[in-house]
N, C-alpha and C positions, 0 to 999 in steps of 0.2 A: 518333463515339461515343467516349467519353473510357474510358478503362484503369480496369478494375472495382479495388475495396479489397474483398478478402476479410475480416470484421473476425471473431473468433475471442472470443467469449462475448458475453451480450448484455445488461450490467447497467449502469449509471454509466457507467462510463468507455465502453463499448461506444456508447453512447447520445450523447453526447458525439459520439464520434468518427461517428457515419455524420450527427449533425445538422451539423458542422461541413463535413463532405466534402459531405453533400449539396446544400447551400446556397450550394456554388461550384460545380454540377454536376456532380460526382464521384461515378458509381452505385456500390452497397454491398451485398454478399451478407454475410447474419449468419451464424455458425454459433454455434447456441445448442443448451444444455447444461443449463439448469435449467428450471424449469416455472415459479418465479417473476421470470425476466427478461422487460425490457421492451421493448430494443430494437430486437429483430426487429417488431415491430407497426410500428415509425417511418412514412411515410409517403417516407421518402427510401432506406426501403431495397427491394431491385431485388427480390431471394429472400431467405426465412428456410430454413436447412436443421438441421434436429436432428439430434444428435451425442451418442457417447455422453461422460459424464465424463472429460478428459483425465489425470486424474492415473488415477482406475480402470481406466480401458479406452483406453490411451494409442495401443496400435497399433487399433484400431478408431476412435478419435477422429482419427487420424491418416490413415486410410484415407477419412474423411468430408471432412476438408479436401480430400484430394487429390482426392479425385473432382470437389470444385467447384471446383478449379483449373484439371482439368482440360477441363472445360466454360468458362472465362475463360481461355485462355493467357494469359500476358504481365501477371496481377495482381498487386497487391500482398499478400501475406497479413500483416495487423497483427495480431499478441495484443493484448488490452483486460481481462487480467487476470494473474495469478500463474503460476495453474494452465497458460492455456494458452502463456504466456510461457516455461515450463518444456518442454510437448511442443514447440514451434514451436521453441525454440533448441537443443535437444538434438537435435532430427532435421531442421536448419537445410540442411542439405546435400541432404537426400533431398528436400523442400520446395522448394529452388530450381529443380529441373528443371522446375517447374511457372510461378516467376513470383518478384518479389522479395520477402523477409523484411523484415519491418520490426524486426528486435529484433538483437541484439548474438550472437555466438558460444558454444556456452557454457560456454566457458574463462573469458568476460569474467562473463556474465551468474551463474552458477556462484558468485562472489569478494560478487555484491550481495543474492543471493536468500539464501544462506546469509549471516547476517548476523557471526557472526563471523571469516568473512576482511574485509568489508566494517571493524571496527573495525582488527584487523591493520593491513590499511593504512595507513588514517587515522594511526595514532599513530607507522607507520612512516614517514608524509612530512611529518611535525610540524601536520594537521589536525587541532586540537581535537575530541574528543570524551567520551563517558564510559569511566573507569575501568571494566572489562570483564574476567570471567574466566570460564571454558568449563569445565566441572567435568566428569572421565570418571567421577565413583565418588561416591557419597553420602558416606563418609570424607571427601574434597575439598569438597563441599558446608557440613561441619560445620567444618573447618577453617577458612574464612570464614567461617560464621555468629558463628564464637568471636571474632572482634575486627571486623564489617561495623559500617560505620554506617550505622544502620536511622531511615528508611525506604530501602530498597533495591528494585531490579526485579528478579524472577525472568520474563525474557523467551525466547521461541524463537527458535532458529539460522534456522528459515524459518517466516514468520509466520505466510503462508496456511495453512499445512500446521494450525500451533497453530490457530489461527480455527475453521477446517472445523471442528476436531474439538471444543472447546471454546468456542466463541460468545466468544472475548475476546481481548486482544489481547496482553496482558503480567498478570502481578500481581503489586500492590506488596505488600510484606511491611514488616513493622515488629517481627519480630521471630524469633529462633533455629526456632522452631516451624515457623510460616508459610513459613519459608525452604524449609525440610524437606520439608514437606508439597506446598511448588507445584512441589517438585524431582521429587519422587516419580511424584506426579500426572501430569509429564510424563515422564519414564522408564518407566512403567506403559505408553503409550501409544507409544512406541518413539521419542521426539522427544526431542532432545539442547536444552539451552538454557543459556542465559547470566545470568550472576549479573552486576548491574550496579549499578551509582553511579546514585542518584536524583538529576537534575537540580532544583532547587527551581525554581519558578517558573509562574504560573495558563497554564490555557490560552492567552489572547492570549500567551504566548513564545514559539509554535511558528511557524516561518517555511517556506514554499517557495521553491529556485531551481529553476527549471523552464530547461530547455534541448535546444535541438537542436546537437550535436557533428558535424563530420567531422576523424578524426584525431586526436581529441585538440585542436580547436580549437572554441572558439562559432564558429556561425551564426547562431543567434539567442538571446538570455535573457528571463525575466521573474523578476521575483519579487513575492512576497503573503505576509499575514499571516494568520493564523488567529484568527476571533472567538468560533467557538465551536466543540466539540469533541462528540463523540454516542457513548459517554456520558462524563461530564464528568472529566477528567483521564487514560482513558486509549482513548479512542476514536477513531474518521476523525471527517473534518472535517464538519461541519456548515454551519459559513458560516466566508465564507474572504474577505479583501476586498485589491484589488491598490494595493502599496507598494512603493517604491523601495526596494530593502536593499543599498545598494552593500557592505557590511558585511561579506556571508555569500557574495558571488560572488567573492572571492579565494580561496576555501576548497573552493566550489565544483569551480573552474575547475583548482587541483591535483588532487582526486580525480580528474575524469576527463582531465586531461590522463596521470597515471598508469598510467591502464588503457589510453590509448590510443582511447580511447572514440570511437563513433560512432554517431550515433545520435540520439532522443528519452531525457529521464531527467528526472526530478524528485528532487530532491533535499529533504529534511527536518534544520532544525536545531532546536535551542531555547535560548534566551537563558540563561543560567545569573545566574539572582538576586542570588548571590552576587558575581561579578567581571563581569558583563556579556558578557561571550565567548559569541557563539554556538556550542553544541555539534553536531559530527554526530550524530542521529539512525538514518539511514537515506540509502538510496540506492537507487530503484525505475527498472531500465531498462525504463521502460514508460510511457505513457500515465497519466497520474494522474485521479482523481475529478472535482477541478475547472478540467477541462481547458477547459470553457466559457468558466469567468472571463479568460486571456490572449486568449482567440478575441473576445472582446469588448469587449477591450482594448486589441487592435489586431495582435495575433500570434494567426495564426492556424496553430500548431503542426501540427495533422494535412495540410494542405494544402502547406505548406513541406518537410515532409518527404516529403510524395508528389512534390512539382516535381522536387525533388532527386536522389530513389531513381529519378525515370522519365528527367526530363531534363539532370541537374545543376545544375538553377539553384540560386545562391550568394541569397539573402535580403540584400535593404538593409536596414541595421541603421538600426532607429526606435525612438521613445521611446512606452514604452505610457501607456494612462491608469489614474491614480492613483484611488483610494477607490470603486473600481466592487468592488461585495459579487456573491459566488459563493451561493444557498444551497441545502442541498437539506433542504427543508420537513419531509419525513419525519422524517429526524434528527432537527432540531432542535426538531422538536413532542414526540419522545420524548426530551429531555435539558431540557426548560426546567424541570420540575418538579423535577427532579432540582438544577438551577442555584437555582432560588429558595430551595430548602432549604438550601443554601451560602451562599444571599446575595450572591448573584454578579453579579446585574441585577434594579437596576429596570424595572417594565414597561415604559418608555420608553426606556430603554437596549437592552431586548429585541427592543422593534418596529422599533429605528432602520434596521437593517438592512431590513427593509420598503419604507419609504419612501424610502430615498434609492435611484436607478440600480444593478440590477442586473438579473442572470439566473438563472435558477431549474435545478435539477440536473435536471429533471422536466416539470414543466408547458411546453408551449407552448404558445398560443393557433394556433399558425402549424402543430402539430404536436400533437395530444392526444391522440393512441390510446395512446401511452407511459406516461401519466398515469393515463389512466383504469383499463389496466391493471394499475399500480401500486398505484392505490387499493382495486382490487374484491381485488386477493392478499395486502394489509394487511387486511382487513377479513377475508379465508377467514382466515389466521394468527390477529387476535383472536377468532375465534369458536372456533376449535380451541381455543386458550389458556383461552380462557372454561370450555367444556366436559371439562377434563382437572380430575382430582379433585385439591382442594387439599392440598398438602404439607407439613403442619407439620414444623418445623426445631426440633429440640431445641437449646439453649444448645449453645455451643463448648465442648468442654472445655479445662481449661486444661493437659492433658498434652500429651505427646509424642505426636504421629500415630507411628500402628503402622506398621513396617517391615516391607516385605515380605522375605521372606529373600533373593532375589535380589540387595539390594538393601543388607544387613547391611554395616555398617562396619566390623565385627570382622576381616574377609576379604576384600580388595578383589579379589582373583581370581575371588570370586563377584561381584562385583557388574558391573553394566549397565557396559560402555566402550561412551557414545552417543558420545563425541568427546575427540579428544587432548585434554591440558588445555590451554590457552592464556592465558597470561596477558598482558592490553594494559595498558601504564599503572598500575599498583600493586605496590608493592616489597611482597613477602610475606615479607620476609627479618625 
């Protein structure tokens, strides 16, 4: 009997990972945390155990893993998302008497989750990225507004955290107001965020290196492009299709030589329109969405890392295959309306991805309980959505969003310090 994979939430990436372990014999206990995840249903996994929310009930969620540890000695426990990549590295220690950790320390993990030491870095080892500044006081805020050039991102320091709580992933602003208001919005809600440089350029700019690190060295790479985005300009991937980007793996490979890194991590750039330079985006020590597409590709990421973490094996470096599409349906069924209105694809441009070789985020023929699951918790969501009373939106106005006094410019001793200021890359002088 082969060494159990403890996999810790049970959405995408979860799903991903126990169909890829499974499929090389690798049994897989889920612990799942939401009532719309999929997959604990899989068909390759051994137990489903529920849990509570690890960021809410982190020592209770924590006390769940362990117990199913402890009925597997000698597992591996992977996070397959944010949240539980945060309890899993933060009580990294306490978790190992039970079986190996698949995620980074979190000194390390700590510098990638929180995204502004992640730019820090970057522009401290000469990696391209975006101009970046961390505002402690609404005053700081306005002080940028007064000379940014808009369109700008008002983005959070940890993403997941923004997401949960606001269904989005960043907002663009295009102007002194905007700016204000999506600053607020997140300081109201106790999250610190980043005032940032708009990269020009469509969806297709967005790039991933995906890699497994020991030391601060590859073990293995991939990288892929991004075809389409859900929803359109600031959304996860959609459909994602694998390309050679010798480009963006120099850039790569300093980031986590840096940290010292060891590990799985995918990595996020974007082409910048203007000079061609791909920019850092992001840096997820984790298991990514379309973790499928490299496993089908001919690296097969979760399996490499378990040989490794059990037995050492080093991985022969091979070459993957090229223009195999990632998609996951859902998404993309909810952003193409949105794309046509942009004008972004012809219907035939749309379908291409269809017809040519790929794999699907969701569907297996080989595996459908995941699927179908998916489909009947889409369908309770649109019928809730249906039956909730509709909400006319008066015009915007064109003033200044009201200030909370907390939060008044006049007196920064009053106002919110969510984070030193930090300034990456822009002379404010």
């Amino acid at each position: 009997m082969k060494t159990h994979v403890i996999v810790l939430s049970a959405h995408n990436i979860a799903l991903g990972l126990v169909r890829s372990l499974g499929r090389a014999g690798i049994p897989a206990i889920v612990v799942s945390y939401e009532k719309s995840d999929m997959a604990h249903v899989s068909r390759y996994v051994k137990q489903a155990v529920p849990a509570p929310h690890p960021e809410q009930s982190e020592p209770q969620f924590l006390d769940a893993v362990m117990n199913v540890a402890k009925r597997y000695p000698g597992s591996i426990i992977m996070p397959a998302d944010d949240a539980t990549l945060v309890a899993a590295s933060r009580n990294k220690q306490e978790l190992e008497r039970f079986g190996a950790v698949a995620c980074p320390a979190w000194g390390v993990v700590e510098r990638l989750i929180d995204k502004k030491y992640t730019y820090e870095l970057a522009h401290a080892i000469g990696v391209p990225a975006p101009k970046t500044l961390v505002p402690g006081t609404l005053r700081q805020v306005r002080d940028y507004a007064s000379d940014a050039d808009y369109p700008c991102l008002v983005k959070p320091c940890q993403s997941h955290r923004y997401y949960e709580r606001f269904r989005k992933k960043l907002v663009k602003v295009h102007n002194a107001d905007q700016l204000a208001a999506a600053y607020i919005e997140a300081a109201d809600a106790g999250m610190a965020v980043m005032l940032q440089e708009f990269i020009p350029g469509d969806d297709t700019s967005g790039v991933n290196y995906n890699s497994y690190f020991r030391d601060g060295r590859p073990l293995a790479e991939f990288t892929a492009e991004k075809v389409r985005i859900s929803p359109p300009e600031s959304g996860v991937p959609a459909v994602v299709v694998s390309k050679h980007l010798p480009q963006i793996i120099p850039s790569g490979r300093r980031m986590l030589e840096a940290l010292q890194f060891s590990g799985y991590s995918c990595m996020e750039f974007k082409k910048d329109a203007r000079d061609g330079v791909y920019k850092l985006m992001e840096v997820n020590p984790r298991h990514n969405r379309s973790l499928l597409l490299a496993v089908a590709c001919g690296v097969n990421f979760p399996v490499i890392e378990y040989e490794h973490r059990l037995y050492g094996t080093i991985p022969s470096p091979q070459p993957f295959r090229e223009g195999y599409y990632w998609i996951d349906g859902f998404r993309d069924m909810a952003a193409v309306a949105r794309y046509r209105r942009l004008g972004k694809f012809s219907p035939m441009q749309y379908v291409r991805p269809y017809l040519m070789p790929h794999i699907s985020a969701t569907f297996s023929i080989t595996d459908p309980l995941p699927f179908l699951k998916r489909c009947a918790d889409m369908a309770r969501m649109a019928r809730r959505a249906a039956s909730k009373p509709r909400v006319v939106r008066r015009p915007e106005s064109r003033r200044e969003p009201p200030v909370p006094a907390t939060l008044r410019p006049e007196d920064d001793s009053q106002s919110h310090t969510l984070a030193e200021p930090v300034l990456a890359g822009r002379d404010r002088s």
